[in-house]
C-alpha positions, 0 to 999 in steps of 0.5 A, a space after each residue: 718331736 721332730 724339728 720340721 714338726 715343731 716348725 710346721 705348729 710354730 708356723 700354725 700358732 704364728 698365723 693363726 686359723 683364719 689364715 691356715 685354713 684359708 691356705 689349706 683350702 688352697 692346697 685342697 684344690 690344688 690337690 684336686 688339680 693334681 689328682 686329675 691331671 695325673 689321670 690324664 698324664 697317665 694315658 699320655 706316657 711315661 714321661 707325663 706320668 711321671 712328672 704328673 705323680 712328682 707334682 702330686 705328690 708334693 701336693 699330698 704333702 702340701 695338704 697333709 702339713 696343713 692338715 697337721 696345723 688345722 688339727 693343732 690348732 683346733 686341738 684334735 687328736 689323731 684317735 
């Protein structure tokens, strides 16, 4: 397991559920903000585009590491 992988479940355990998955729905709609708002900067130019699919990106991250703490400490497996 990598060391960022131990900190993300450490994080988890620390703050427990309530928290995380107050802040994964936080992401969530964070995500969902980026998503449109790189359909719109795609129609506008490169350059928009760009810095559209840099910020979504991170946020594809931001909800996949919550996703990783909801699955631990709820103990679901990725089968």
């Amino acid at each position: 397991m990598s060391d960022l992988r131990k900190q993300n479940l450490a994080n988890a355990e620390y703050f427990g559920y309530e928290a995380q998955s107050n802040q994964l729905v936080e992401e969530c709609a964070e995500l969902i903000q980026a998503v449109s708002k790189y359909r719109r900067a795609a129609a506008k130019g490169e350059d928009e585009k760009l810095i559209a699919l840099s910020n979504l990106v991170e946020e594809i991250a931001d909800v996949e590491i919550m996703i990783e703490q909801i699955k631990h400490l709820l103990q679901i497996q990725d089968e």
